[in-house]
N, C-alpha and C positions, 0 to 999 in steps of 0.2 A: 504494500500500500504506500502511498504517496507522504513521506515524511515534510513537514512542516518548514522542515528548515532552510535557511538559506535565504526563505522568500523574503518581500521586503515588508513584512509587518510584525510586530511583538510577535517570534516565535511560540509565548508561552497562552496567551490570550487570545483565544477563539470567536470565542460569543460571550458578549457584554449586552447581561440584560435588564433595564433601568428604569424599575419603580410601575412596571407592566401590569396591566389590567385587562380583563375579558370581561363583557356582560352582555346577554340577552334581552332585553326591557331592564326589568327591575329585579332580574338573577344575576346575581355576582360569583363566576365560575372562581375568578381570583383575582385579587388585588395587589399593590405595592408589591408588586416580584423582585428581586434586583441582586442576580447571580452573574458572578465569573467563572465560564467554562473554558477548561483551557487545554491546551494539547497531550495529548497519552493518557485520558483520564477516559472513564468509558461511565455512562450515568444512565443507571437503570430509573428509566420516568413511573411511578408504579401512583397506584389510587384506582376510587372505587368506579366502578361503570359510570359514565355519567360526569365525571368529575374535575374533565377537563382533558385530558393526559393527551389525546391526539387533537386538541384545541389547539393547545400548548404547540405540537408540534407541528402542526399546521402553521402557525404562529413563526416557528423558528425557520419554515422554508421559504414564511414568504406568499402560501398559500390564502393565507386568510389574516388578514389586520386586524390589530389589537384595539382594545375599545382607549387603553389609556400607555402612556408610557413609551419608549423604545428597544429595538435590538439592536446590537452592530454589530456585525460581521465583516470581516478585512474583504473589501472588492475583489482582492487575488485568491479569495480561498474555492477551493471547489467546494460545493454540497451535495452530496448525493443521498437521497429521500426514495426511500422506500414506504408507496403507499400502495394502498388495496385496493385501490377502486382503480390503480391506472390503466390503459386499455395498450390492448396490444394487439398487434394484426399477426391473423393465424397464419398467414400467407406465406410469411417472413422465415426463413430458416433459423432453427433453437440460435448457433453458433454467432450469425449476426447479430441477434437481438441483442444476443449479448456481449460479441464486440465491440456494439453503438454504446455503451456504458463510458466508454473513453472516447469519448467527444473531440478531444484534441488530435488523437492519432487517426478516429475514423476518417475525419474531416481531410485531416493533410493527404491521407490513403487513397479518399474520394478524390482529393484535386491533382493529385499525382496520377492516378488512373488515368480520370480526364484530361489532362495537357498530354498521357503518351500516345492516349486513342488519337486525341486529335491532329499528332503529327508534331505539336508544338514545338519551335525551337528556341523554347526561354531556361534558355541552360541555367541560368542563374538560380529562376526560380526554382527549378528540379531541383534544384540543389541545396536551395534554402529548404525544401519540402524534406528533403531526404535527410537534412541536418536536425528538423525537428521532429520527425519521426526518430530518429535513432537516438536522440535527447530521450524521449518519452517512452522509452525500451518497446517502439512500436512494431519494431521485427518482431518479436515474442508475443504482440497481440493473442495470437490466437490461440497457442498453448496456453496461454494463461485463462485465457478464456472454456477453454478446454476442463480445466484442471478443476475452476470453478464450477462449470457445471457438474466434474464427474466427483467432485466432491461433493454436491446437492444432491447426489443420489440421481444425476443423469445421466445415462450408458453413454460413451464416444458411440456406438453404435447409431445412435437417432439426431448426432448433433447436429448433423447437416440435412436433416429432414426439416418439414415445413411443422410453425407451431402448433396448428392444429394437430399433431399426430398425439399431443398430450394431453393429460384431461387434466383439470382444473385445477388441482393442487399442482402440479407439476409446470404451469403455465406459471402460478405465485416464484417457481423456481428460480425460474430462467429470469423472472424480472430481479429476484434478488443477485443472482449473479450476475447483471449487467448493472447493479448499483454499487457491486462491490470491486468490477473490475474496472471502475472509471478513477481509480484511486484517490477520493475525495479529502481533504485534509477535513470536512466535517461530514458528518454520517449519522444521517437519522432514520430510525426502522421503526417502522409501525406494526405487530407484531410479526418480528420475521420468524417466528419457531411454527407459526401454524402452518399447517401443512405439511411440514416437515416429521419425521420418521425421527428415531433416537441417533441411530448412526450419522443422518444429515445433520442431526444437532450437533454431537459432540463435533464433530465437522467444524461445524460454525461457530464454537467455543473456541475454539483452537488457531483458526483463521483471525477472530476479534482479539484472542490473544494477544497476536502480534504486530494488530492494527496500530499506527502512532500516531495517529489523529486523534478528534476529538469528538465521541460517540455519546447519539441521544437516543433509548433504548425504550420500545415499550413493550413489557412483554407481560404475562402473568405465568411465567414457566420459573417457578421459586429456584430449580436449581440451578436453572438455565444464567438468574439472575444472579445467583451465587455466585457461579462460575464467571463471570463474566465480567462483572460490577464492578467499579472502583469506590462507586459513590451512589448515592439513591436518590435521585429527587423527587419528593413524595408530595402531590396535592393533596391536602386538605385542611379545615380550617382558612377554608378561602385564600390561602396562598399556597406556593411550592417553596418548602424548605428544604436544605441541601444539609444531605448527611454521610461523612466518609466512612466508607467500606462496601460489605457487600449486604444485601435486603438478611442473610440471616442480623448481622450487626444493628442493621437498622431497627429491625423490629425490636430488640433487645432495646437499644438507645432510645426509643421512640416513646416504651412502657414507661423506661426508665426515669425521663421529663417529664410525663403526664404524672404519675405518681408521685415525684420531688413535689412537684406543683400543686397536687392536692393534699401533700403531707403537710403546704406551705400556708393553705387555704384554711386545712383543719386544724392548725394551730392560729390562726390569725383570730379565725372563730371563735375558738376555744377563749382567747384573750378577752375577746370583746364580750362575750359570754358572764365572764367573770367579771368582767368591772361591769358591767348592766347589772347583775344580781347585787353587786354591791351599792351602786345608784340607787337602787329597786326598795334595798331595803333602810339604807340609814339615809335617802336624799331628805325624809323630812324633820330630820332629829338637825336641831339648831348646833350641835357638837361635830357632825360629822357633815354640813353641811358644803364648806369649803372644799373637803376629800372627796364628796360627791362631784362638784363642778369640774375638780382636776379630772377624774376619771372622764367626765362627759366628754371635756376636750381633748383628751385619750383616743379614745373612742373615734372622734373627728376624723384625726389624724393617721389613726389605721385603715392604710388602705387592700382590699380585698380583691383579689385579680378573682375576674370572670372568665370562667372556661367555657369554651366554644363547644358544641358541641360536634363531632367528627363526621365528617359524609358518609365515613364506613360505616357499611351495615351488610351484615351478614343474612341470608335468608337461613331459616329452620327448617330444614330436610326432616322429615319423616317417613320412614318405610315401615308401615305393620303390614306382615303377611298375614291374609283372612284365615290363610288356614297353613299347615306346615304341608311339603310336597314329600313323594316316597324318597327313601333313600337313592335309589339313580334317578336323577334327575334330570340327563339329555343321552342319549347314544346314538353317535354321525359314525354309521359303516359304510365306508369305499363313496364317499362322493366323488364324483370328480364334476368338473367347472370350467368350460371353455366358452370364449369371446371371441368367433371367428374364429383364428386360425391359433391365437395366443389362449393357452391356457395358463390357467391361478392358480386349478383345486385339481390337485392327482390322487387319487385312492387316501382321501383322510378318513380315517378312523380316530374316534375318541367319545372315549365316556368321562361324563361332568358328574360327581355326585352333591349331596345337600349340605350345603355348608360352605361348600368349595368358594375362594373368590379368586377366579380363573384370569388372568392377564394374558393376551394372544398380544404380542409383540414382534418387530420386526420392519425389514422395509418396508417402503407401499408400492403396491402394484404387485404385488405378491399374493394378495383375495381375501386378506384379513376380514375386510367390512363383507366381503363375497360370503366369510363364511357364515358371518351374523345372520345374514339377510338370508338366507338360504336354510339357517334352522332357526328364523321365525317366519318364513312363511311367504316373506315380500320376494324371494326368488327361486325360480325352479329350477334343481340342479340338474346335471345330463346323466348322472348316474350313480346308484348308491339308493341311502335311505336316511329318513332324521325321524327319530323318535322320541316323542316326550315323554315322560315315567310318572307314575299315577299321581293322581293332584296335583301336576307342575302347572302353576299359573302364571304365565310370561307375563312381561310388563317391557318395552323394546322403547328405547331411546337410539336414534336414529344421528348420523352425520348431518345430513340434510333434516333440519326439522320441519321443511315443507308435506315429508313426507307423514306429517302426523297433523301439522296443521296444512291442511289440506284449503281451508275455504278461508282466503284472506279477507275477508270482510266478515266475519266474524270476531266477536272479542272475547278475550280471557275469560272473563263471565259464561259467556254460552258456549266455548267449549267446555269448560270445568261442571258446569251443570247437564249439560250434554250428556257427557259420561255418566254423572248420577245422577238422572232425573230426578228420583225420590227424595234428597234432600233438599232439603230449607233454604233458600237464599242466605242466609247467616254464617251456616256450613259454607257453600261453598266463596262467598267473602271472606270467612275466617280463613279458609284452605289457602287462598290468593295471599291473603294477609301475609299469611307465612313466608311467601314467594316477595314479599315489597312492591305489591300489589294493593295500594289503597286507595280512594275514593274516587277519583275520576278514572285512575288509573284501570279500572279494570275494563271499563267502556272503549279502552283504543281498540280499535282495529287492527288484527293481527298482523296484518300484511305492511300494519307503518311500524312492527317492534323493532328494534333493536336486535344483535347477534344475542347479548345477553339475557332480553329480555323472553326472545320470544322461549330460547334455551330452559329460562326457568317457567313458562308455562308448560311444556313437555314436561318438568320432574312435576308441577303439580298435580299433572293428569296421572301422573303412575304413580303420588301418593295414595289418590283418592279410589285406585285401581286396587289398590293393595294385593299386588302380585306377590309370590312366594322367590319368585325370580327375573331379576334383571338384566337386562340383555343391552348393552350401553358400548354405543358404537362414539370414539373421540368427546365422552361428558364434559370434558371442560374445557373443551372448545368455547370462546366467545364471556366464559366464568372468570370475575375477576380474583385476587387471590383470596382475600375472605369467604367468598363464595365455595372457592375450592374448597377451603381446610372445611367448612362446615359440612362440604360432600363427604368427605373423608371419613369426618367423624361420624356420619349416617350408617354411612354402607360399610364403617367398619363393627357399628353394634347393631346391623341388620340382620333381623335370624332366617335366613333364607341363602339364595345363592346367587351369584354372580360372576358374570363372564362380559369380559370387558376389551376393546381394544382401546390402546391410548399410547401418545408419544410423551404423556408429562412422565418424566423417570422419578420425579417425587410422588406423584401420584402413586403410580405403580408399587414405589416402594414401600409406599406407605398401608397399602393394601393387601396384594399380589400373597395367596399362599402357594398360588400352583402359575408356572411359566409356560405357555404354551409360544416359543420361538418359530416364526416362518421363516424358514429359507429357500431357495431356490429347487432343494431337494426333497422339499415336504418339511415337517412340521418336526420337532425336537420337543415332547415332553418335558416336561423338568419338577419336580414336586419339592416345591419349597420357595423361600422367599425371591426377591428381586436380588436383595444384596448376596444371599445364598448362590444364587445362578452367574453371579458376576463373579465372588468369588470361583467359585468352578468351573465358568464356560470362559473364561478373559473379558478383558474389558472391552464396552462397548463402542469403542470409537474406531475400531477396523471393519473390516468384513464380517458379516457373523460366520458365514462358511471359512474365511480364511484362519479365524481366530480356533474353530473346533478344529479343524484339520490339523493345524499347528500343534495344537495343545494332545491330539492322539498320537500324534508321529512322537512329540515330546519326553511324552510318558514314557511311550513304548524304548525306546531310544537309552531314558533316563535307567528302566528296569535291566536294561540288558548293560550298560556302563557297571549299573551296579553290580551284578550280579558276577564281573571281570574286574573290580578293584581290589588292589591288596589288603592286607589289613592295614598298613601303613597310611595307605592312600585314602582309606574308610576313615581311618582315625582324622586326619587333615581335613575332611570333609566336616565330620561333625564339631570337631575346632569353631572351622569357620563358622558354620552354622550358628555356634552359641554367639560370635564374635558382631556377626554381622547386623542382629535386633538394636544393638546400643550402638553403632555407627548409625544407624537408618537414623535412632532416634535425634542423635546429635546432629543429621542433617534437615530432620523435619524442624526442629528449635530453629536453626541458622535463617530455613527459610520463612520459618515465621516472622523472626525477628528482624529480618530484612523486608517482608513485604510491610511488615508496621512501620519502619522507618519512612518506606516509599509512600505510606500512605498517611501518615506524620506530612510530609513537604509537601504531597498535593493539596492536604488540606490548610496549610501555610498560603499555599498559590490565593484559595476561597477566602482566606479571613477579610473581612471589610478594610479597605484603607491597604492592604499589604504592599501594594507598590509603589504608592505614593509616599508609606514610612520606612520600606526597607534601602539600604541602599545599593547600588550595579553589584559591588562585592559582595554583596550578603544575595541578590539574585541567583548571580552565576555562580557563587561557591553551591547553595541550593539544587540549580542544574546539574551544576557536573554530577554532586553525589549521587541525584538520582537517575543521569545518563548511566552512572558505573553501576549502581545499583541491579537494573536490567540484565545486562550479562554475568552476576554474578549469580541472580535468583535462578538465570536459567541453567547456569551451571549445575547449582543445584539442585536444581529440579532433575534435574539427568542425571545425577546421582544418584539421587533419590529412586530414579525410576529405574534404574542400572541394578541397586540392591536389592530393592521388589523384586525385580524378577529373577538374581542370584536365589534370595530367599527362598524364593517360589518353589528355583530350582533344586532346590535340597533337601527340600520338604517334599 
């Protein structure tokens, strides 16, 4: 990616934003903003549905004007903005599309074509074309482009096919890779993890890693924002306050100040409490009258900070099964699943039982959602059988939730009543309720909700359903994080069963007692947790077929070494082994304590006033340490990952 430096503006200050305001009539999304974003800092934008976050960064492209305040952004910086609504022609070949991402090389590219087609003889210009192409590593265009898509999970095989050969999530792909390969010094992504499979994540964690620009991040993927965060900018309380680290720190930090501050409230209380009871009782005794007034003016004088109250709000997920289902619960023998001439599903066999909460993980395009759809009923397989087991009562949460709100001119209200005719208006208000669905609220029209909204009328229709089993194709899709973790805690004290696909790797983990992994080759079992399966299949950031392959040959390999070492050579072996847990350790310290330093100076960068009171030498002594910083962490990190897998190795 396109490093900052060099250019001719304040390498370290990106986007300077000052005293910023949004409002709708008489709705205040957020007021008085006024942050310094600066280079190599990557800022997860996080808050609740509704609350601003793609306002905001609408706001920072340029998209959409602010009601108060300004932004400034250096005239020479690139921006590259990743949004969901933009359009793309199917026409176009994948590899172009996302060539066009580097503006500056396609262009020169274009007019250099042009002047050869036309015979031109402006040797000069050819020459200044070819000087700025080769400035802008424009020969490598299109491997790099390449690289990008086959790291989104797009085969070299379709790259020079037309867009249309992709379906819809994989269309979101190709726009994210022609926003990442335009090497923008500023980068804003409006959720880039949807759509995307776990593999394409860790992908994309890895890639922002070594991004060195300055990144505005919206996501609701917690570990994604772990991984990835320097810093959080969290709307709410009608501004976006700026917090360093990564969203788990923040949440921590965030409790941390609400709590100081009611600790602060309920002692100020408490004070005033006391001297009023004391006013209360001796103000009309002529002896303690004077000690009455002192107190009153006391009193005056303490002042009581008023807490705002938070946009966050969590819906209350309920799942009661009517009734408990048999102990087998689903059994799929020998389906199989083709799409013209591409097949998904080859002879899957699998039994679910009750209790089970089933994760089907893995690429896409692989039939994961194929295989949903196909044992509840919404698709007919080509061959095989699906069987439900006595008293299984489905309840199916769908990717597309068109698929369940079917008549968009209907509202929240009369689908939810729909479903239970027999109950009371009250009931099914109360049921919405739960969902943050109140008073006018429930009257919209389904077809103007929101990604999130319409998402949480689907879980109301399957509370009110009370299935024994749920069948949940990407659930928190479009859910902000509150909304997630209250999922979580649903369907993890649900007494029924569940089979689920999904790419949040916290979600999953949080859940998941049984792995069912897609690969190319069919389907891999696995009984037991997320972290379980990562311990023993390798990490998920390779090929999942490369990492099992790897890890059989491994073994196999490992047993037969061993079984031809001496004793001498046995003994050296477990040495190490004891030796190597307290080096690991002393290299995970080194790297913590180094990334707290780095993120010590960034947030020096943030403090109000920092460059107007620091002085050039206290700047640049700052830089340097956290330019050397960089290659020291990633030393260690490769260390770190060098002994893991020595460890691995000997275990």
């Amino acid at each position: 990616m396109a490093s900052c430096a060099g250019r001719g503006y304040n390498a370290r200050l990106l986007i300077d934003v000052v005293n910023l305001g949004k409002s709708y009539g008489a709705r205040a999304l957020f007021e008085g903003v006024s942050l310094k974003l600066v280079v190599g800092a990557r800022y997860g934008l996080v808050g609740a549905n509704g609350s601003g976050k793609t306002t905001f960064l609408k706001i920072l492209s340029g998209d959409e004007p602010s009601t108060e305040g300004a932004i400034a952004i250096p005239r020479e910086a690139r921006v590259g903005v990743l949004r969901q609504d933009q359009f793309l022609e199917d026409s176009k070949r994948i590899l172009d599309i996302a060539m066009a991402g580097d503006q500056i090389v396609t262009a020169a590219l274009a007019e250099q074509h042009a002047l050869v087609e036309s015979g031109s003889h402006d040797a000069g210009r050819i020459a200044e074309l070819e000087d700025r192409i080769a400035a802008h590593d424009g020969y490598t265009l299109e491997a790099r482009a390449s690289a990008i898509l086959e790291g989104l999970g797009i085969p070299v095989a379709v790259h020079r096919q037309p867009l249309s050969t992709l379906s819809g999530g994989f269309k979101l792909r190709v726009l994210l890779a022609q926003v990442l390969i335009g090497g923008p010094d500023v980068l804003l992504l409006d959720e880039p993890t949807n759509h995307l499979d776990i593999l394409s994540i860790r992908w994309l964690e890895k890639f922002l890693g070594g991004y060195r620009g300055c990144a505005v991040i919206v996501s609701h993927d917690q570990r994604f924002l772990d991984n990835v965060s320097t810093h959080i900018l969290d709307v709410d309380y009608a501004t976006i306050t700026l917090y360093p680290g990564n969203y788990t720190n923040f949440v921590r930090e965030k409790a941390a100040i609400r709590e100081r501050k009611e600790a602060e409230i309920a002692r100020a209380e408490a004070v005033i409490a006391e001297k009023r009871s004391f006013v209360e009782r001796f103000g009309a005794k002529a002896t303690k009258a004077s000690q009455a007034q002192s107190r009153l003016k006391q009193i005056e004088k303490i002042e009581v900070e008023t807490l705002e109250s938070s946009s966050r709000r969590a819906p209350r997920f309920q799942f009661l099964p009517a009734r408990q289902s048999g102990r087998d619960v689903l059994t799929i023998e020998h389906v199989s699943k083709a799409y013209g001439e591409k097949r998904v599903l080859r002879d899957v066999s699998i039994t679910v039982r009750r209790n089970e909460r089933v994760a089907i993980i893995g690429p896409n395009g692989l039939g994961k959602s194929t295989l949903l759809k196909i044992a509840v009923g919404a698709l007919e397989q080509d061959a095989g059988a699906v069987k439900w087991g006595h008293e299984a009562r489905v309840g199916y949460f769908p990717q597309d939730h068109h698929e369940v709100l079917e008549q968009p001119n209907k509202t929240p209200l009369e689908i939810i009543w729909d479903t239970v005719p027999r109950e009371t208006v009250n009931y099914v208000r109360g049921q919405l309720g739960r969902m943050l669905f109140s008073g006018e609220d429930v009257d919209k029209k389904v077809g103007s909700l929101s990604g999130g909204e319409a998402a949480r009328v689907v879980f109301c229709k399957l509370m009110v359903e009370q299935p024994n089993v749920l069948v949940l194709d990407e659930p928190t899709n479009h859910l902000d994080l509150e909304s997630i973790d209250a999922l979580i805690l649903a369907l993890s004290t649900f007494d029924g069963t569940v089979i689920f696909v999904s790419h949040d790797r916290a979600f999953v983990a949080a859940l998941a007692t049984r792995i069912l992994e897609v690969t190319v080759d069919g389907f891999r079992d696995f009984p037991g947790s997320y972290d379980e399966y990562l311990a023993r299949c390798g990490d998920d950031h390779l090929d999942a077929d490369a990492v099992v392959l790897r890890a059989k040959k491994d073994r196999v390999a490992e047993r037969n070494e061993g079984s031809a070492l001496s004793w001498e050579e046995q003994k050296k072996r477990a040495n190490r082994k004891k030796q190597l847990p307290a080096r690991r350790d002393e290299v995970v310290a080194a790297i913590e304590a180094a990334e707290a330093r780095r993120a010590e100076i960034q947030a020096k960068y943030c403090e109000a006033g920092f460059y107007e009171k620091a002085s050039k030498e206290e700047v640049d002594a700052l830089h340097r340490e956290e330019t050397e910083l960089g290659p020291k962490i990633d030393a260690l990190v490769a260390e770190w990952e060098s002994l893991e897998a020595e460890i691995a190795s000997l275990e």
